[in-house]
TIZARO-508418 format. One record per residue (C-alpha): x, y, z; residue in one letter. Coordinates in steps of 0.25 Angstrom, whole numbers, plus 5000, padded with zeros to 4 digits. Example, Ala and Ser with C-alpha at 12.3 -4.5 7.8 and 13.67 -1.06 7.14 Angstrom:
2
((5049, 4982, 5031), A);
((5055, 4996, 5029), S);
//
This chain:
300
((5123, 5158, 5086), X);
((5117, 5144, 5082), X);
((5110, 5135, 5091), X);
((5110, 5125, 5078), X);
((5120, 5123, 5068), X);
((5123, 5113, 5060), X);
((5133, 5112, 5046), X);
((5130, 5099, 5036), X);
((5124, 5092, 5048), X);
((5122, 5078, 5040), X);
((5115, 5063, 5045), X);
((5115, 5052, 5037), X);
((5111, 5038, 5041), X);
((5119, 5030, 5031), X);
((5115, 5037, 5017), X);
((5104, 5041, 5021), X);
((5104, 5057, 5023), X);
((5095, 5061, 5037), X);
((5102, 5075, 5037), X);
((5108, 5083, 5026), X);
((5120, 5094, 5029), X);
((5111, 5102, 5037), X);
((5115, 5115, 5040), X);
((5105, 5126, 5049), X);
((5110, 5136, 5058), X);
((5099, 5138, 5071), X);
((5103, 5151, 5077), X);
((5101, 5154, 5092), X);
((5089, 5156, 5098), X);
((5079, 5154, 5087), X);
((5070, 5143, 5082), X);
((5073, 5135, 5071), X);
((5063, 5126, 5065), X);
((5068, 5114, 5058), X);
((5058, 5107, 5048), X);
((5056, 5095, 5038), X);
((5047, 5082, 5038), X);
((5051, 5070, 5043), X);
((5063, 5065, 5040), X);
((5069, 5077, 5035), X);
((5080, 5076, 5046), X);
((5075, 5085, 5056), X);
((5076, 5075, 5068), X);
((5090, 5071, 5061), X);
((5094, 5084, 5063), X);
((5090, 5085, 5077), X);
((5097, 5074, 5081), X);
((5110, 5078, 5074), X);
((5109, 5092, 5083), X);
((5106, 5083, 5097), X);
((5117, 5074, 5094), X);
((5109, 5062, 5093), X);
((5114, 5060, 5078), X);
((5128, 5062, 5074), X);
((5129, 5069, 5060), X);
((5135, 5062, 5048), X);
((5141, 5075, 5043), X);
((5140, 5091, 5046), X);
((5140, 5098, 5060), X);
((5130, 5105, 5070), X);
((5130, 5112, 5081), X);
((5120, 5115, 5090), X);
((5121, 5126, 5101), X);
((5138, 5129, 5097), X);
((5139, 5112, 5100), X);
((5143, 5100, 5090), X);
((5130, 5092, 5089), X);
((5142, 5079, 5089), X);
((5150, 5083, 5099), X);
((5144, 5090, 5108), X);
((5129, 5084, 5107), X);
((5128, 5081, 5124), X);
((5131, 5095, 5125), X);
((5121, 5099, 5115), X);
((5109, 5091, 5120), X);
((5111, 5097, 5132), X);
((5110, 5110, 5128), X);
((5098, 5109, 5121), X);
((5083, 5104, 5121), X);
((5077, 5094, 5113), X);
((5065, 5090, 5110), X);
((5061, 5079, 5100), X);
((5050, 5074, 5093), X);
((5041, 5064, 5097), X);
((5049, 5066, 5112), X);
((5047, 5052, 5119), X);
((5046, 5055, 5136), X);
((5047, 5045, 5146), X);
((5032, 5040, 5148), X);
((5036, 5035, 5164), X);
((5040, 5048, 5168), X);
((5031, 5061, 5171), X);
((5034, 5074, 5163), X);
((5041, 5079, 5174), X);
((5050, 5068, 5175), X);
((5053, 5068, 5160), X);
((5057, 5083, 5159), X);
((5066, 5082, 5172), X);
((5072, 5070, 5166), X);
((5075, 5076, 5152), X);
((5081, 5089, 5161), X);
((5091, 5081, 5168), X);
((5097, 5074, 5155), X);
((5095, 5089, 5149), X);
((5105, 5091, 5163), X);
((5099, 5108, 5161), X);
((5088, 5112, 5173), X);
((5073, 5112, 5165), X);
((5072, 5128, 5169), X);
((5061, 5130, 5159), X);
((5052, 5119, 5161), X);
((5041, 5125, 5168), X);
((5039, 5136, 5161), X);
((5040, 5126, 5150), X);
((5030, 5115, 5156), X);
((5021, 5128, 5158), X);
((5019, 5133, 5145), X);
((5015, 5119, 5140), X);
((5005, 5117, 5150), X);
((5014, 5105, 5157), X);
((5011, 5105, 5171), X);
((5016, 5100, 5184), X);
((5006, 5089, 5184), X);
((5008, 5086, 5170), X);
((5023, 5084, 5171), X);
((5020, 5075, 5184), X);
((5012, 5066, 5174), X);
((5020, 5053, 5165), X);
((5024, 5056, 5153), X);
((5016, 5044, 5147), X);
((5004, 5051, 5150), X);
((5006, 5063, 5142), X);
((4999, 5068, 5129), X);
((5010, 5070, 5116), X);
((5008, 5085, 5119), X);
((5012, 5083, 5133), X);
((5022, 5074, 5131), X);
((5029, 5085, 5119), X);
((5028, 5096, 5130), X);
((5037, 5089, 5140), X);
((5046, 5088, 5127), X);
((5046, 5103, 5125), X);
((5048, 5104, 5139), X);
((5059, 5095, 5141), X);
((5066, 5102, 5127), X);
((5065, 5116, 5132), X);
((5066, 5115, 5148), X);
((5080, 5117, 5150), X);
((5080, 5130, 5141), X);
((5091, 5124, 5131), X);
((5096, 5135, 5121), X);
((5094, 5126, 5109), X);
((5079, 5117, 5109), X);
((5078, 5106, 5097), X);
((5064, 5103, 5096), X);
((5057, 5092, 5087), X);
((5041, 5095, 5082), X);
((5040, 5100, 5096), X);
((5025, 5105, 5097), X);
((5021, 5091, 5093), X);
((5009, 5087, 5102), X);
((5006, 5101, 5108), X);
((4994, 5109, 5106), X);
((4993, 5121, 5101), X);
((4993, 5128, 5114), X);
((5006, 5120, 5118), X);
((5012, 5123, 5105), X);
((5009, 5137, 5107), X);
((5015, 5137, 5121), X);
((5027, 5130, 5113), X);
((5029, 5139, 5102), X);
((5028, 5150, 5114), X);
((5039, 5142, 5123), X);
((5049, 5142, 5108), X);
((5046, 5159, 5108), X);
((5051, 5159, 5121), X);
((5065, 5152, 5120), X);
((5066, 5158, 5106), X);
((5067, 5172, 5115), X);
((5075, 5166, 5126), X);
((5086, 5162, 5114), X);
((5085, 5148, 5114), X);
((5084, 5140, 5101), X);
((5073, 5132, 5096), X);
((5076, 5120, 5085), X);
((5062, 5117, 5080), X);
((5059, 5105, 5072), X);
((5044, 5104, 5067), X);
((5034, 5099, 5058), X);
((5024, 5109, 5061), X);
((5027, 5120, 5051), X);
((5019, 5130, 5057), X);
((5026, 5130, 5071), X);
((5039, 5129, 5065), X);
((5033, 5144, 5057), X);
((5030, 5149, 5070), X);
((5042, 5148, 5080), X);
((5053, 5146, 5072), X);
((5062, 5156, 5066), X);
((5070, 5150, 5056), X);
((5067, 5135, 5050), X);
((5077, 5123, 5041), X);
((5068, 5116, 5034), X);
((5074, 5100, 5030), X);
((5072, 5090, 5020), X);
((5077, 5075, 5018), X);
((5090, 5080, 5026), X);
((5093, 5091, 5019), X);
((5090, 5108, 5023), X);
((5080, 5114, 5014), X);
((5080, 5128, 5022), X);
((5082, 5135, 5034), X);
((5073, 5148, 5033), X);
((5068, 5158, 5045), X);
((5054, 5155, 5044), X);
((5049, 5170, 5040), X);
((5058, 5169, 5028), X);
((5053, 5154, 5023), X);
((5040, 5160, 5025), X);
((5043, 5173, 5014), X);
((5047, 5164, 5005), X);
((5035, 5156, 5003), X);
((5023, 5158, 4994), X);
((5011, 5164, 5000), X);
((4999, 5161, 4994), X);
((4989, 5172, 4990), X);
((4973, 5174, 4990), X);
((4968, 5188, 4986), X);
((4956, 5194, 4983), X);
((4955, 5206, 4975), X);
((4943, 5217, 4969), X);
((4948, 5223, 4955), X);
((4959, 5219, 4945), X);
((4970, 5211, 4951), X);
((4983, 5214, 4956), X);
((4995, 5209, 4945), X);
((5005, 5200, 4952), X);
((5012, 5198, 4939), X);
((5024, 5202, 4943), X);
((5025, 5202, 4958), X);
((5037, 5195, 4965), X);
((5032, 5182, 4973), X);
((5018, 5181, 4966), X);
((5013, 5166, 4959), X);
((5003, 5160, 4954), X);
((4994, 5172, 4955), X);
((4979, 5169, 4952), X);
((4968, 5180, 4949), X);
((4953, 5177, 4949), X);
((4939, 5182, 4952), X);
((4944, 5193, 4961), X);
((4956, 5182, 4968), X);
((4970, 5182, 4968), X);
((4979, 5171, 4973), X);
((4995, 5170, 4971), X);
((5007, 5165, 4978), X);
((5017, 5175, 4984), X);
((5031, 5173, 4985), X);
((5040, 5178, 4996), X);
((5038, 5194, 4999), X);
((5022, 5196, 4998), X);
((5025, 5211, 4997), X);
((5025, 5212, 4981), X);
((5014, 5206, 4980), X);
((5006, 5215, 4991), X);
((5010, 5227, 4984), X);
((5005, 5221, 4970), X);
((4990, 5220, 4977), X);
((4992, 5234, 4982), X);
((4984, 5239, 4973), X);
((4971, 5229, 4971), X);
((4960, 5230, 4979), X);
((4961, 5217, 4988), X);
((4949, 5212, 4996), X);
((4956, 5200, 5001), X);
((4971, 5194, 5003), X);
((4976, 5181, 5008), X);
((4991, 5178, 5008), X);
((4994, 5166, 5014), X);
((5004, 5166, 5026), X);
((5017, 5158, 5024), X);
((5021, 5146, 5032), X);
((5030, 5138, 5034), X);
((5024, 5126, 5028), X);
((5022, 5131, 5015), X);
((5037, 5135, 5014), X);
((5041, 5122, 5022), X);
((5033, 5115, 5011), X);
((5039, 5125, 4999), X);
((5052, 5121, 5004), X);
((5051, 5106, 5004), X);
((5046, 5106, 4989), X);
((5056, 5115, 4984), X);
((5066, 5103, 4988), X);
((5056, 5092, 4986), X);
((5064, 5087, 4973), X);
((5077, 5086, 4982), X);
((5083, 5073, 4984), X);
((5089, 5069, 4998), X);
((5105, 5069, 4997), X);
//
């Protein structure tokens, strides 16, 4: 049922916390995004899951195996990409994908469908690897990740250094394993591509969890922010649920809305509106809403 769980999973380095009793649940074949700014212990968390860290306390699992015990058999199993991914300069593109697929030991069966949908070609891969451009050089990353269809993909600010088309064709790539049941592990800085694929999202701060949310339900719960304009007398939001620092002047309306925008739609009903913006939510703003709700927290 869970590609990803882990129960108190805890690093420290000496007294210093890296990682704070973190528990999240990533179920089978969805995409989990994973955020928080630097040093949040994102990367320290995905070491822990490959085994490249050992935890000072709690447990995890990923794909039914210990991340202690059993990490060989875990690394195997799944694919990884990480960020700010170093290649071999000497070698051609070709060369660096074989390479990473023998130590993988699984037959790369989707890389040309892969290799196509970011525009990599046969004479591109025949080219060194030192002679790529960053967006290159993070597609062959991509590819290298997903090319052997693992079940379970762990990938760190992945669209970093791709234009919009490749992003596009990227976020097109994730849809696709999404429906075929993999599972994706997103890490990213970039809010608005986390709002776009993922399904459910753990947000972390100084170590510690500050929420894990499915993105539609983080999204209700922030403010939206309101701009009407109106001909006659104005509606009264007095006493509609959600509605804040409502603001009436020279035929303008603005407010902040709460949650459920519906009680407040059916308190405009009857005004005659020439104009209405309300303001889509993202994820940023709640991202941001989050963070100073905590803001006073000290580390443990």
């Amino acid at each position: 049922m869970y590609a990803i769980q882990t129960v108190g999973l805890t690093k420290r380095y000496r007294t210093i916390p890296a990682l704070e009793s973190l528990s999240i649940e990533v179920r089978e074949g969805e995409i989990f995004g994973f955020l928080g700014p630097n040093g949040a212990g994102k990367s320290t968390t995905i070491r822990l899951l490959l085994g490249f860290l050992h935890p000072t306390a709690g447990q995890g699992r990923v794909l039914g195996l210990d991340i202690v015990k059993d990490s060989v058999a875990v690394r195997r199993r799944l694919g990884y990409l990480p960020g700010g991914i170093a290649l071999y300069d000497t070698l051609t593109g070709k060369q660096q994908l074989d390479y990473l697929a023998e130590l993988n030991g699984r037959p790369p069966r989707r890389r040309a469908e892969l290799c196509e949908r970011l525009e990599l070609s046969e004479t591109t891969l025949e080219r060194r690897v030192r002679d790529y451009s960053r967006g290159m050089r993070q597609k062959i990353g991509i590819v290298q990740a997903l090319q052997h269809d693992p079940d379970l993909a762990i990938l760190d600010e992945p669209s970093e250094g791709l234009d919009p088309l490749m992003q596009r064709a990227f976020y097109d790539i994730l849809e696709q394993l999404k429906a075929e049941g993999r599972t994706i592990f997103f890490s990213s800085h970039v809010l608005s591509e986390v709002e776009r694929v993922c399904d459910r999202v753990a947000i972390i701060r100084r170590g510690r969890l500050v929420a894990v949310e499915d993105i539609a339900g983080l999204l209700a719960k922030r403010r939206r922010n309101v701009v009407m304009r109106f001909d006659g007398p104005p509606p009264s939001l007095e006493r509609v649920p959600g509605v804040s620092n409502v603001d009436t002047r020279d035929g303008r309306l603005t407010c902040g809305v709460d949650g459920d925008i519906g009680p407040f739609l059916a308190a405009i009903a009857g005004s005659r509106v020439t104009d209405l913006t309300i303001e889509p939510a993202r994820l940023e703003e709640a991202f941001l809403e989050l963070y100073e709700e905590t803001r006073e927290e000290k580390p443990a």
